[in-house]
C-alpha positions as CSV (number, residue, x, y, z in Angstrom):
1,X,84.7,-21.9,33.4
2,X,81.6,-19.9,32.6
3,X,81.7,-19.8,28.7
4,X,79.1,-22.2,28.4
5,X,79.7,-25.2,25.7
6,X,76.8,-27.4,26.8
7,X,74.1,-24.6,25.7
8,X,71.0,-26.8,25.7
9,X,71.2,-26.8,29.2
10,X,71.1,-23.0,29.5
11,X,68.4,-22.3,26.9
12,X,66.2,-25.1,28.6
13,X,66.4,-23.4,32.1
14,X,65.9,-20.2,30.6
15,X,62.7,-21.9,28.7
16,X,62.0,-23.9,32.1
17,X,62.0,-20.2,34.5
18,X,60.3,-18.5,31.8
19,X,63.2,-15.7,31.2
20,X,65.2,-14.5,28.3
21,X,69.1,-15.2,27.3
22,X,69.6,-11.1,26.5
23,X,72.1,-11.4,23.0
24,X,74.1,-8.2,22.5
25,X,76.9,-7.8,20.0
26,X,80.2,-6.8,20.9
27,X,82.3,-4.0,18.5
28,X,85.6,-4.3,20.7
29,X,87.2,-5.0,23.6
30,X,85.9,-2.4,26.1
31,X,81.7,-3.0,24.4
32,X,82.7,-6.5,25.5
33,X,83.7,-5.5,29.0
34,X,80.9,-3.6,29.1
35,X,77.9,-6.3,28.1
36,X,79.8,-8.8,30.2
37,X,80.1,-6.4,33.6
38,X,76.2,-5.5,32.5
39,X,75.5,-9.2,33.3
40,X,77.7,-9.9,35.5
41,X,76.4,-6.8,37.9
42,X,73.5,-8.1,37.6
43,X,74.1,-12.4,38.0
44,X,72.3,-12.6,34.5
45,X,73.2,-15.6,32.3
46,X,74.2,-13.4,28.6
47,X,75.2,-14.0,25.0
48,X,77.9,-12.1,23.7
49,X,77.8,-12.2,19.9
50,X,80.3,-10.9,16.7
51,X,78.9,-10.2,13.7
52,X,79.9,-10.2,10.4
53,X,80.6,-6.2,10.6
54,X,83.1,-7.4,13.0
55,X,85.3,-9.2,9.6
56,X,86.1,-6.2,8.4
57,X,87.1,-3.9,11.8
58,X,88.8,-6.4,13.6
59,X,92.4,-8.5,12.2
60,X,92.8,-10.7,13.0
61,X,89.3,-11.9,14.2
62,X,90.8,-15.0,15.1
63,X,93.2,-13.5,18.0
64,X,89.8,-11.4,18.8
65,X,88.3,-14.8,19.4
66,X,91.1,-16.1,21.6
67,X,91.3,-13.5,23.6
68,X,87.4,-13.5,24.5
69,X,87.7,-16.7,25.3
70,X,90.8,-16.3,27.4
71,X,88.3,-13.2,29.2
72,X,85.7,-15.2,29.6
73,X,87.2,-18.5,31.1
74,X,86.7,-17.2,34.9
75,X,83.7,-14.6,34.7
76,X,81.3,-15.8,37.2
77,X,78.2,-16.1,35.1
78,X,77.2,-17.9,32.0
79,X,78.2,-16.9,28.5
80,X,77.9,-18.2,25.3
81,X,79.9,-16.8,22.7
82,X,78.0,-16.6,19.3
83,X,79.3,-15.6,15.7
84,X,75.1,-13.6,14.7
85,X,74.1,-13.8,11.4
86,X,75.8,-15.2,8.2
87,X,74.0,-15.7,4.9
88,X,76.6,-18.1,3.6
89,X,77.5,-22.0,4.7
90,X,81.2,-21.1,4.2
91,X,81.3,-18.3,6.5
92,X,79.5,-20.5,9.2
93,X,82.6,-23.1,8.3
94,X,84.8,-20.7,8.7
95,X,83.4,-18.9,12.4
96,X,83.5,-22.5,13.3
97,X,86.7,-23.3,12.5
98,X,87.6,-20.3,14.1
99,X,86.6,-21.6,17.4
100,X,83.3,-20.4,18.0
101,X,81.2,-22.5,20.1
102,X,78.1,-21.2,18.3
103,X,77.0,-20.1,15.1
104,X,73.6,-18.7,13.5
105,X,73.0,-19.1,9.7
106,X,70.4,-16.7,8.1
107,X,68.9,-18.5,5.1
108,X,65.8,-16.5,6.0
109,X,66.0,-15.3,2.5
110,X,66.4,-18.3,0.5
111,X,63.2,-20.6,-0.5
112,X,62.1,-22.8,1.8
113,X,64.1,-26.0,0.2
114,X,67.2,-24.0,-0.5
115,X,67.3,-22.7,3.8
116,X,66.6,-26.2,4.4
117,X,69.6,-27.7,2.3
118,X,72.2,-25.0,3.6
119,X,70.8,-25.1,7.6
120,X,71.6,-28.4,7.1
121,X,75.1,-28.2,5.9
122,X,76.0,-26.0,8.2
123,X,73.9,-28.2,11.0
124,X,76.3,-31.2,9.8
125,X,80.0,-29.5,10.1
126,X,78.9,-27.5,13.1
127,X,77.6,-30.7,15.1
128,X,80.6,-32.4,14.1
129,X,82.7,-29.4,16.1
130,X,80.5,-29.5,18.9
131,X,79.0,-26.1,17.9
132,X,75.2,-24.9,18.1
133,X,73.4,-24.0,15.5
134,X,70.2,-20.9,15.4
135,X,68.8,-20.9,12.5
136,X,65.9,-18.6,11.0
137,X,62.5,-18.8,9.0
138,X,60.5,-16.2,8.3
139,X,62.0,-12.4,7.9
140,X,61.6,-9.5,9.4
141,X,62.4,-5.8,8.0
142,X,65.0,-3.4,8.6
143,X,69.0,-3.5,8.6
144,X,71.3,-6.1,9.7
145,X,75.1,-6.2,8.8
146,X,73.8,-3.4,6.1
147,X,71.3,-5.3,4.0
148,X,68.0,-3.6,4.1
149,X,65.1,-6.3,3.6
150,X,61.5,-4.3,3.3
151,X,59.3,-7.3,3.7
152,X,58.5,-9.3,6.5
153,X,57.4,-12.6,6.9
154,X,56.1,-14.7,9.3
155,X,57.1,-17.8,10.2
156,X,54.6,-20.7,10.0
157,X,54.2,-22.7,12.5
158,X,54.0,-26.3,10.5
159,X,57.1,-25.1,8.5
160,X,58.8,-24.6,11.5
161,X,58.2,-28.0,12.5
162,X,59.0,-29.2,9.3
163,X,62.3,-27.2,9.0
164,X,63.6,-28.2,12.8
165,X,62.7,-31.8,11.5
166,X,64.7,-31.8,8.2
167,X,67.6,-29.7,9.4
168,X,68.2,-30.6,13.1
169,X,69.1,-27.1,13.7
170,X,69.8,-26.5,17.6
171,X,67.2,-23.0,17.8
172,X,65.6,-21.1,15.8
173,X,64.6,-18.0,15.1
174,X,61.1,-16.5,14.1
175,X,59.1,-13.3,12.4
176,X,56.4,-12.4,14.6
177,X,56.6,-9.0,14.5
178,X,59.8,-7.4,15.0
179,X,62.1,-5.8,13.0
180,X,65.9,-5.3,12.8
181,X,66.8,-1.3,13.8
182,X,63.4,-0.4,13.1
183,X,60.9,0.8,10.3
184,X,59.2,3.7,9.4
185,X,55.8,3.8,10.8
186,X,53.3,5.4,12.9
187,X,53.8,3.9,16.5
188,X,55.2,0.8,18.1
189,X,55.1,-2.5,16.2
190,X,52.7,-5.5,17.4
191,X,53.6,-9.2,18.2
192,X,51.3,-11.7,17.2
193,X,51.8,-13.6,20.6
194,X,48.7,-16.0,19.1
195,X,51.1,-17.0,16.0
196,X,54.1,-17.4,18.8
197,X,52.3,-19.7,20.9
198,X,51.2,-22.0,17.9
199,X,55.0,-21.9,16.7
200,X,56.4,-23.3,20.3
201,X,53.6,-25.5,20.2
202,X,54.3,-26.5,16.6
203,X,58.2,-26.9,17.1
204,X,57.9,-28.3,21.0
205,X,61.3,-28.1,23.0
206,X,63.2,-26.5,20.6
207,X,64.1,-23.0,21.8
208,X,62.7,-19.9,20.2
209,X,64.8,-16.7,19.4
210,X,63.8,-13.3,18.2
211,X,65.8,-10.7,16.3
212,X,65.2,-7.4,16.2
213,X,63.8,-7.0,20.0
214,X,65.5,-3.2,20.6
215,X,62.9,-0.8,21.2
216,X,64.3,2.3,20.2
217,X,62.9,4.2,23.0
218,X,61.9,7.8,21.9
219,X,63.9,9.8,25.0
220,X,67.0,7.7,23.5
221,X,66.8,9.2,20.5
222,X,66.1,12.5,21.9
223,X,69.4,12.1,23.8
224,X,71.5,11.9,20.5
225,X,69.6,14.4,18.5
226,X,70.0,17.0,21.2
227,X,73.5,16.5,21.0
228,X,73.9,17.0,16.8
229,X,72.2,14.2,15.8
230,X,69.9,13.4,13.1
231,X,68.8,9.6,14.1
232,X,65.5,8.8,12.6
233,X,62.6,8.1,14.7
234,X,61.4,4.8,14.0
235,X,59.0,1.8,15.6
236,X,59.9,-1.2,16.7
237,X,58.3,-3.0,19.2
238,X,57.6,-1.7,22.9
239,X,59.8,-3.3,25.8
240,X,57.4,-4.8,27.7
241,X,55.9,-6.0,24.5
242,X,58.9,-8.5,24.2
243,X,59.3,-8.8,28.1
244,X,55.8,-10.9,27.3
245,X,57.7,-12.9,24.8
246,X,59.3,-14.5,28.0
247,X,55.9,-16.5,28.6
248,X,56.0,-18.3,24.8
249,X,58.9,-20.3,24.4
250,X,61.4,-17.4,23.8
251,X,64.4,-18.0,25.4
252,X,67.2,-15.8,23.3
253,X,66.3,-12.1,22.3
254,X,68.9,-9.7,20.3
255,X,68.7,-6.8,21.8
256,X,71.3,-4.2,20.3
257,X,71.0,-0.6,19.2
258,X,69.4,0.7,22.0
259,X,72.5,0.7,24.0
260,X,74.4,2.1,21.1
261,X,72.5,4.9,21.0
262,X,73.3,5.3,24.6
263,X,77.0,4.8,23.7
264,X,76.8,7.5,21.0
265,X,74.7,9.7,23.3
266,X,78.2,10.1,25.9
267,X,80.2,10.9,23.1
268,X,78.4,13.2,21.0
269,X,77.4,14.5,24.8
270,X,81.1,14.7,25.8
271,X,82.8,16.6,23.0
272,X,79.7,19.3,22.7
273,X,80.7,19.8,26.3
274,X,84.2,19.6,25.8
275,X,85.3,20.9,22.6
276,X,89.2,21.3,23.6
277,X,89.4,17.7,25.0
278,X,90.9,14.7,22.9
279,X,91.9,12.4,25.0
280,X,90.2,8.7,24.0
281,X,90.6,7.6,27.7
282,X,88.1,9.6,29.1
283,X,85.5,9.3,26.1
284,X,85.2,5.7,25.9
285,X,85.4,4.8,29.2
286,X,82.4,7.3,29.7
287,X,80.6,5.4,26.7
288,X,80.7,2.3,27.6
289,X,79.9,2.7,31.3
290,X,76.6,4.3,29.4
291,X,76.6,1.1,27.5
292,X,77.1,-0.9,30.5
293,X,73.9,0.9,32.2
294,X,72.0,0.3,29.0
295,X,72.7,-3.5,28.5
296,X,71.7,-3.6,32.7
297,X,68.2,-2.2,32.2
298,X,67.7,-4.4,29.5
299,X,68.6,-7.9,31.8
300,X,66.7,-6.3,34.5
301,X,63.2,-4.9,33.1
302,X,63.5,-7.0,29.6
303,X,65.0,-10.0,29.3
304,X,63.9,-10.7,33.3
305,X,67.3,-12.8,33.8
306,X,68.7,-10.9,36.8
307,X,69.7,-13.5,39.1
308,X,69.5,-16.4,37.1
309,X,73.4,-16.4,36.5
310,X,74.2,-18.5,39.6
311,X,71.0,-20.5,39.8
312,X,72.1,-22.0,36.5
313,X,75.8,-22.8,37.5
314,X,75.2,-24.3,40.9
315,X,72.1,-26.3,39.3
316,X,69.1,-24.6,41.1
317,X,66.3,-25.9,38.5
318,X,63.5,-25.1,41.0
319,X,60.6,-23.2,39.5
């Protein structure tokens, strides 16, 4: 079984061999197939996440969650299956309950105290399940499940500490410089690898994670807005700019809506070029083959966690 329930191990040999766990977020059944057959293709340990978006798409998100699961029991690499971002302890109960094997709570917005005392609620019912817990401090800016936050925030370093100590939370994410779907700017944003390496030496073994690591590369875009489209041309940070991230304790990275711009790129491609056709067969299987080729460049040239998939499963911990 490759859905992977002991997740320590897997985030400490992907801290260990210095590569990234790539985190993409699923929308259905075939963008699963696709981010799984991405790593799989190419023997890359992945985490295939829901997000609350999901809640109100999918009923019931229960029988979604089975039937991952079910999917997942004999792929040959390593997943872990993660509910992304909830702002509220209850949800995080109820993902839980629902059988997810891991869970991140965003109190990122809260005051220090008040992230502290609801990380730790959830850290309490989720350990008592058996479930992993990422947790965040700091913020970044930009959109996630459709809340716009302007500000950003970075995390310090003895808080960190300080927060993994009081909460017991399992990771953690940090604000170093990224930002979710990007922000309006002239070019790429910066990572203050200098603040990074004080927070992994600040929090020690505890596995980092960053949000927001799409790119949004420029001939992406192009692709979309040749095609009818009016996506905004916004900066994020550059891929090789979080490839580096790799070297300071960063060992998850979500890395989504670059390869749905590739996704919307086939279909916005497909009926300019086929205006008769209607037939959702041959749309979506074109999309998420895109999808598919997107999520594989990331593993590849990003996340460098191409081959890694079987070294973790058969125990190769060389170096």
């Amino acid at each position: 079984m490759s859905l992977i329930l002991n997740q320590k191990e897997l985030y400490q040999h992907a801290v260990d061999h210095e590569y990234i766990i790539p985190a993409f977020n699923c929308f259905d059944i075939e963008s699963m197939r696709a981010i799984v057959g991405a790593a799989v293709n190419e023997d890359s340990p992945v985490v295939l996440q829901v997000c609350m978006a999901m809640h109100g798409k999918v009923h019931p998100l229960e029988k979604f969650v089975s039937y991952l699961k079910d999917y997942l029991s004999d792929v040959r690499i390593p997943v872990l299956l993660n509910h992304d971002h909830m702002q509220s302890v209850e949800d995080c109960m109820k993902a839980i309950d629902m059988g997810f094997p891991s869970v991140m709570f965003d109190g990122s917005h809260l005051p220090f105290k008040e992230n502290v005392k609801k990380t730790k609620k959830v850290v309490e019912y989720a350990h008592a399940n058996g479930v992993w817990v990422e947790a965040e401090l700091g913020s970044i800016p930009g959109f996630e499940d459709f809340i716009f936050n302007s500000k950003s925030i970075y995390t310090n370093p003895l808080q960190a500490a300080e927060f993994i100590s009081l909460t017991d939370c399992d990771s953690l994410s940090v604000a170093v410089g990224t930002a979710h779907g990007g922000v309006r700017g002239e070019g790429s944003l910066e990572m203050d690898f200098e603040l990074l390496a004080e927070i992994k030496q600040a929090v020690g073994k505890i596995p980092l994670v960053l949000h927001g690591a799409a790119s949004l590369p420029k001939e992406y875009i192009d692709e979309v807005n040749a095609y009818g489209g009016t996506v905004e041309y916004l900066s994020m940070c550059l891929e090789p700019t979080i490839e580096m991230s790799r070297h300071y304790g960063v060992a998850k990275a979500n890395m989504d809506v670059d390869n749905f711009l590739k996704y919307t790129y086939i279909i916005r491609k497909f009926f300019t070029e086929h205006p008769d056709q209607f037939n959702p067969f041959e749309y979506n299987t074109m999309a998420c083959k895109e999808m598919q080729e997107a999520c594989r460049h990331k593993i590849k040239h990003v996340s460098k966690s191409a081959g890694f998939g079987t070294r973790f499963l058969e125990g190769d911990n060389s170096i």
